[in-house]
Structure formats: C-alpha cells, structure tokens
C-alpha angles and dihedrals in degrees: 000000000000133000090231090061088046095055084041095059088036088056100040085047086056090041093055091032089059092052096045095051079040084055101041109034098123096040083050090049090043086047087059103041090051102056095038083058097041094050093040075057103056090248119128140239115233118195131184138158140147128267115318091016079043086064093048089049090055088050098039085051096048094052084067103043094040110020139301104198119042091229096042121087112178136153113287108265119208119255106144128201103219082190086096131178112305089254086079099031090051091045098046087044101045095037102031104013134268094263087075110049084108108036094049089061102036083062094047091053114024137093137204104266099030122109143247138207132195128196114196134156089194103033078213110096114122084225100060091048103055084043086054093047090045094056090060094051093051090043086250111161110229127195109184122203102214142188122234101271127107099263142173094243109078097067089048103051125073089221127017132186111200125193112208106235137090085213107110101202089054092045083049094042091044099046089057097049081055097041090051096037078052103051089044092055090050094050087049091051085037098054095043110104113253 
C-alpha cells in the first residue's frame, strides 16, 4: 500500500464526512438536544446494531457508563447496549428468532418516554426493524444512524443521520466519530448546572 492510497482514502473519508455532517446538521443538533433532556429527565438511552455497528454500539454504550472524557469523572448515565452476552443473543435467537435479540429487550428494559439508537449500514436487518417497530409501540423515541441505501428504517425512525456512501468501513467509521462528537456534547449540556 502507498502513501499516496492512504491520503487518498483519508481525503475521500473528510469529503463524505463533510457532507454528511452538511446533510445532517439539524437531525445531529436535535440528537443532541433529545438525549441531554431525556437524561436530564431521568429517562434512558438504548443502542443496538449488528456486528461491526454491534461493537459501536458497545463503545459508544461504555463511554457513558464509565466515562467519555479522561478529566472528567461523573456519575455513570444510562446509555445501554441491548446487544448482551451471547448467552442472551444465542438463547433469543435459537428459542424466539434472531430478529428479536433487540426488541425483547428493549421490551424488558425500556420505558415510554426513553430513547433508542440504531446503528446499520443496510437499514435492512430484520432486527433493527422489529426494534424500531417496538419502540413505537412502547412511545420510545428512536434516532437511526444509517448508510446510504434505500432501507426500511427511515420511515420508521423519529430522527435519522444518514452518511452518503455505499462504503461500509467509512458508515461504520463515521457513525462512531458522530456517535462520540454527540455524547460529548451531551456530557457537556448534562454536566452544566441547571
């Protein structure tokens, strides 16, 4: 691999990452706006996606309950990853179906009034789906992070971020940078006196 490739993919990831944030600016404000009320509320954050956005939704879950920013110590908030130990994810999908490792516990966990966010590259995965469909039915408010492919999700989330390419690693990679600038800016709002 050349240097000149990798300045190439590093140039092409800040073009699409400057249109996405273009496209999205209000959804990402209003992101930010939501979950600094709801937890200011005492409502929670649910987060779910499938293998590589699975594992962002793991990180993007422990920098709330842990901590987000080295010099800053604060209470644990509550943004919860509903992709559990395999234990649950094996038993769901082999008793009740894999299309419902999040929406069962979603259901087990979740309140009206909380939040949900869904991280997929496709928009297409039977799992987030049905989540997406539960939290309507429980009055859960969802915000989707999304790829670039027509999907069944939009219609079906009450705020959606969507990054312009069809390239998964950069969704992914992009999803994360958003997912972190968005959580810093609601430990900032959370941490203000009020």
């Amino acid at each position: 691999m050349s240097i000149s490739l990798l300045n190439k993919l590093a140039d092409n990831h800040n073009i699409v990452l400057k249109k996405t944030i273009i496209k999205n600016k209000k959804n990402i404000l209003n992101t930010i706006n939501l979950i600094s009320k709801k937890l200011k509320n005492k409502k929670r954050v649910f987060i779910c996606g499938n293998g590589g956005s699975a594992a962002e939704a793991q990180h993007l879950s422990t920098e709330f309950l842990i901590r987000l920013n080295p010099k800053i110590n604060r209470k644990p908030l509550p943004l919860i990853n509903l992709c559990m130990d395999s234990t649950n994810i094996t038993a769901c999908g082999n008793d009740l179906g894999f299309k419902h490792i999040f929406s069962r516990n979603l259901e087990a966990f979740a309140k009206e009034g909380d939040v949900l966010m869904c991280l997929t590259t496709s928009g297409k995965s039977e799992n987030i789906v049905n989540v997406l469909r539960k939290s309507k039915k429980m009055k859960i408010f969802s915000i989707t992070f999304l790829g670039n492919k027509k999907n069944l999700t939009k219609n079906l989330s009450n705020i959606f971020i969507n990054v312009d390419t069809d390239n998964v690693a950069l969704i992914q990679e992009i999803h994360l940078f958003l997912g972190h600038y968005i959580l810093n800016e609601v430990e900032k709002n959370f941490l203000k006196k009020k």
